[in-house]
C-alpha positions as CSV (number, residue, x, y, z in Angstrom):
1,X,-36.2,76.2,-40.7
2,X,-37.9,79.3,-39.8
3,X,-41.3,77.5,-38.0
4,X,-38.8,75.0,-36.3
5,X,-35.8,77.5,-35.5
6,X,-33.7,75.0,-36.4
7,X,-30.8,75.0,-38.6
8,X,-29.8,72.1,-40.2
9,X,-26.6,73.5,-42.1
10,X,-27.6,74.2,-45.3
11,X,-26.2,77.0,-47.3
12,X,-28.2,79.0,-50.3
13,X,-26.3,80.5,-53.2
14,X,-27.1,84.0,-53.3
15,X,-25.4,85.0,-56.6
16,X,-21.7,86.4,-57.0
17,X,-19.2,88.1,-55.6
18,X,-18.8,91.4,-56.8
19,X,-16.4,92.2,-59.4
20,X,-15.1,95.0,-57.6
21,X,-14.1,92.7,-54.7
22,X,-12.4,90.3,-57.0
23,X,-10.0,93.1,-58.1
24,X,-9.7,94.7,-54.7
25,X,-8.1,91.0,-54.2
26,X,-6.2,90.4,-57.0
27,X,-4.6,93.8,-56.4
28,X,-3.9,92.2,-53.0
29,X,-2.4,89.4,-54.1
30,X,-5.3,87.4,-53.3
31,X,-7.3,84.8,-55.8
32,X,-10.9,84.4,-55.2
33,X,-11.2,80.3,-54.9
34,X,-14.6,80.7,-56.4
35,X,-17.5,83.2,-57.6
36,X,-20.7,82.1,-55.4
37,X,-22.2,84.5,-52.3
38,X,-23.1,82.3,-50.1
39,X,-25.0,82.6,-46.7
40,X,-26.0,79.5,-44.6
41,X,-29.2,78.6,-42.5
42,X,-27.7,79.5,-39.1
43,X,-26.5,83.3,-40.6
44,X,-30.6,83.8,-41.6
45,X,-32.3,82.2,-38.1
46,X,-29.6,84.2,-36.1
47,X,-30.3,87.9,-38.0
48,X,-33.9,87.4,-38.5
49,X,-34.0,86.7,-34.5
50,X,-31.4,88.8,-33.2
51,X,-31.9,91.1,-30.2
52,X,-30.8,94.1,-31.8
53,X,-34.3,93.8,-33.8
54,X,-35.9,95.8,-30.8
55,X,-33.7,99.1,-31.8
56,X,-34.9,98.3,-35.2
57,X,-31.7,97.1,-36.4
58,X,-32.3,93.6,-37.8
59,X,-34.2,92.9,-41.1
60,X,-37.9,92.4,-40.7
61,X,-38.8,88.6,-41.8
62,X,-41.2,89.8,-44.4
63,X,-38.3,92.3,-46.2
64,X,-35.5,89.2,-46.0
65,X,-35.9,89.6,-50.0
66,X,-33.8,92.5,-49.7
67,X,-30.9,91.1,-48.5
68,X,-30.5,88.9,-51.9
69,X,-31.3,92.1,-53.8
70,X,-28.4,93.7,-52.1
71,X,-26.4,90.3,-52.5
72,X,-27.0,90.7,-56.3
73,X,-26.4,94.3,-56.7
74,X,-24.7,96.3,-54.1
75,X,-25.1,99.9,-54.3
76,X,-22.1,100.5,-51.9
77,X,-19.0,98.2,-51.5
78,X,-16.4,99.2,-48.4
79,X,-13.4,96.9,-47.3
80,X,-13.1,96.9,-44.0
81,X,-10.2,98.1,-42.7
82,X,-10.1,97.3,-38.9
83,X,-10.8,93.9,-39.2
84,X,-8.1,91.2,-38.7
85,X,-9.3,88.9,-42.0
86,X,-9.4,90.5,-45.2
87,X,-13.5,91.5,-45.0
88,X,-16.1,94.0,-47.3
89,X,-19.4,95.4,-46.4
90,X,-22.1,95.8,-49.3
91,X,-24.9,98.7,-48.4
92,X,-28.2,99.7,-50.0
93,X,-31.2,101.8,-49.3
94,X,-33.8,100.0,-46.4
95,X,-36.1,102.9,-45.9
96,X,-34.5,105.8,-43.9
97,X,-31.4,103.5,-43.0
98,X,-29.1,101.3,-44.7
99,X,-29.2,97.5,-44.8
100,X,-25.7,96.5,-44.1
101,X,-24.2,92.8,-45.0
102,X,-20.8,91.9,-44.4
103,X,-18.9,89.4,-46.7
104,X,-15.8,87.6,-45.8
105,X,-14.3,86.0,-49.1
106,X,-12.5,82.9,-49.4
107,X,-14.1,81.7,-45.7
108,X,-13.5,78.0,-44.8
109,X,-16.8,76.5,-43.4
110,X,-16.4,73.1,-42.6
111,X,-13.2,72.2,-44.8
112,X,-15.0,73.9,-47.8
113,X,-14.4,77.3,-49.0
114,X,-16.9,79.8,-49.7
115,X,-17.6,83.8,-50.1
116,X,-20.2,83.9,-46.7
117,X,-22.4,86.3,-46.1
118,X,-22.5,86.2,-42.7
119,X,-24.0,89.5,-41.4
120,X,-26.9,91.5,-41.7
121,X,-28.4,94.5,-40.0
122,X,-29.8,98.1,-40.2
123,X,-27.9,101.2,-39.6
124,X,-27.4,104.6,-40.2
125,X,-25.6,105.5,-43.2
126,X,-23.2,107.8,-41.6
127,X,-22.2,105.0,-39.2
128,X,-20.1,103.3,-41.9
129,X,-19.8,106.7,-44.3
130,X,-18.1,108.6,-41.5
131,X,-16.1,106.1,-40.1
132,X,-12.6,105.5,-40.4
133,X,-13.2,102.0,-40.1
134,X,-14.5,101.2,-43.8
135,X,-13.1,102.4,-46.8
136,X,-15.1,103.1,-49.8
137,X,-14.2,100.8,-53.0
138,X,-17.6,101.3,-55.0
């Protein structure tokens, strides 16, 4: 996929879902339909491509390893609360920023249901600690 640039809708099981997002949900009211992060082939070519990578704000190719690190073990957890869907953004250190992935449980791809990870970038920490937009759950 990355030589062609092609996706051919695959998906990759990056581990699963935080605990603390489970009981965010059930505290909501929500069941989790299953336990796997997932991310497809499309999420990966469009974030390790995207045009924001000349500001330095998309993952370089060679550090993608990160982004299942942070998949596995989040060292921040936010729910986002401007969003119109029930959302979370998991952070971690990525040298003087913070790598950023946003998870959207319970997503239907396709008639199937999964936890995607379906963003990635770099920012600044105080973009999403001093915002009212994202509230801290871990």
């Amino acid at each position: 996929m990355l030589k062609s640039k092609r996706t051919q809708n695959e998906k990759k099981i990056l581990g699963k879902i935080d605990d603390v997002i489970i009981k965010d949900l059930k505290s909501k009211g929500i069941d989790i339909r299953n336990n796997d992060l997932v991310i497809t082939d499309k999420v990966i070519l469009k974030y390790l491509n995207h045009a924001k990578s000349i500001k330095g704000a998309a993952i370089d190719l060679n550090r993608f390893a990160d982004v299942e690190k942070l998949a596995k073990n989040p060292t921040n957890i936010y729910e986002d609360l401007q969003s119109k869907t029930l959302i979370y953004a998991y952070t971690r250190p990525y040298d003087d920023k913070v790598l950023k992935v946003i998870i959207h449980p319970n997503y239907t791809l396709k008639g199937n249901i999964f936890n995607l990870l379906k963003s990635i970038g770099i920012i600044d920490e105080s973009k999403i600690t001093e915002s009212k937009q994202y509230l801290r759950i871990k």
